[in-house]
C-alpha positions in Angstrom: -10.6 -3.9 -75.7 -9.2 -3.4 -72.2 -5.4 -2.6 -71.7 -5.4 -6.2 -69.7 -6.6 -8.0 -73.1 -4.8 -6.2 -75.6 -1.8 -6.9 -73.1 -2.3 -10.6 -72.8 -2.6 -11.1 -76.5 0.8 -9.2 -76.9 2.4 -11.4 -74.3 0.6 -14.3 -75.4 1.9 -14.1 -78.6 5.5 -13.9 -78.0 6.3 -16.3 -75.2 6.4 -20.1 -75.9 4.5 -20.8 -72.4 1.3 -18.6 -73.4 -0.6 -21.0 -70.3 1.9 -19.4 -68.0 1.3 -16.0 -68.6 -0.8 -14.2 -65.7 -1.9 -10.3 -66.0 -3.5 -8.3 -63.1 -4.7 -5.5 -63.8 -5.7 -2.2 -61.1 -6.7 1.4 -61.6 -6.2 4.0 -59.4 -6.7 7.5 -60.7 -5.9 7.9 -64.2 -3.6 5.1 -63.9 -4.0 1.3 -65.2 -1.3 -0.8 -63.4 -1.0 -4.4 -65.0 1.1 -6.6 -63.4 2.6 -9.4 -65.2 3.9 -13.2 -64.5 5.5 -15.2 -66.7 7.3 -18.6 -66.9 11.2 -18.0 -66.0 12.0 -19.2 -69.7 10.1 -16.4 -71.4 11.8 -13.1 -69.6 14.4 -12.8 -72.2 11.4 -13.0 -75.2 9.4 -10.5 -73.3 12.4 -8.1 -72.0 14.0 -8.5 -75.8 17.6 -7.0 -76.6 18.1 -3.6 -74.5 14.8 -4.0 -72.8 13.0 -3.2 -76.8 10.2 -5.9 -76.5 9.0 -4.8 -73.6 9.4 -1.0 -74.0 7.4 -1.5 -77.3 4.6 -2.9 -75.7 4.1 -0.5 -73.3 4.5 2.0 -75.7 1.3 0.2 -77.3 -0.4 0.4 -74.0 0.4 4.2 -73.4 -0.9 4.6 -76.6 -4.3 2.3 -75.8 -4.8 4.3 -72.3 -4.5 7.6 -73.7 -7.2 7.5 -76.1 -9.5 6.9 -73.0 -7.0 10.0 -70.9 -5.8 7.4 -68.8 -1.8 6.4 -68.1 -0.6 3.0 -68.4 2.1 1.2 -66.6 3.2 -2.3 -67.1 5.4 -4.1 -64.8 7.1 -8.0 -64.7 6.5 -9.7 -61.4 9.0 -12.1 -60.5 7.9 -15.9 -59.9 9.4 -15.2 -56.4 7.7 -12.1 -55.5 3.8 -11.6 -54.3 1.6 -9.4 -56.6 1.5 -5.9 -54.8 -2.3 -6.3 -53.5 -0.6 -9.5 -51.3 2.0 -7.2 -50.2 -0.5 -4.1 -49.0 -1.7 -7.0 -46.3 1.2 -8.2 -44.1 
């Protein structure tokens, strides 16, 4: 299963917009960078008390990325920012 998947069905299952949720996913090195959008109702569900939720899953994706010697980062776009690829262009 690829670190995009296994994060989308984490998400997925969590949030109570699951058809809002939108992963990118880019490697550079031996680094996996998913990017991930959300609906503005589900940040607290994925962020949880103290930042735990989301922690916790990417504890689950350091894990997933390591057994293949890889490093995993995941990080929340905001609805009001560009993905980083968009950025890179202007």
């Amino acid at each position: 299963m690829a670190l995009k998947d296994l994060a989308e069905y984490i998400v997925k299952s969590l949030v109570d917009h699951p058809d809002k949720v939108e992963l990118v996913e880019r490697e550079e090195d031996d680094t996996v960078l998913i990017e991930l959008k959300i609906s503005p109702d589900d940040i607290g569900k994925i962020i949880g008390k103290s930042g735990n939720t989301i922690n916790a899953i990417r504890t689950v994706l350091q894990t997933a990325a390591s057994s293949h010697k890889k490093r995993a980062k995941l990080e929340m776009i905001d609805q009001g920012e560009l993905p980083l690829e968009e950025n890179i262009d202007e």
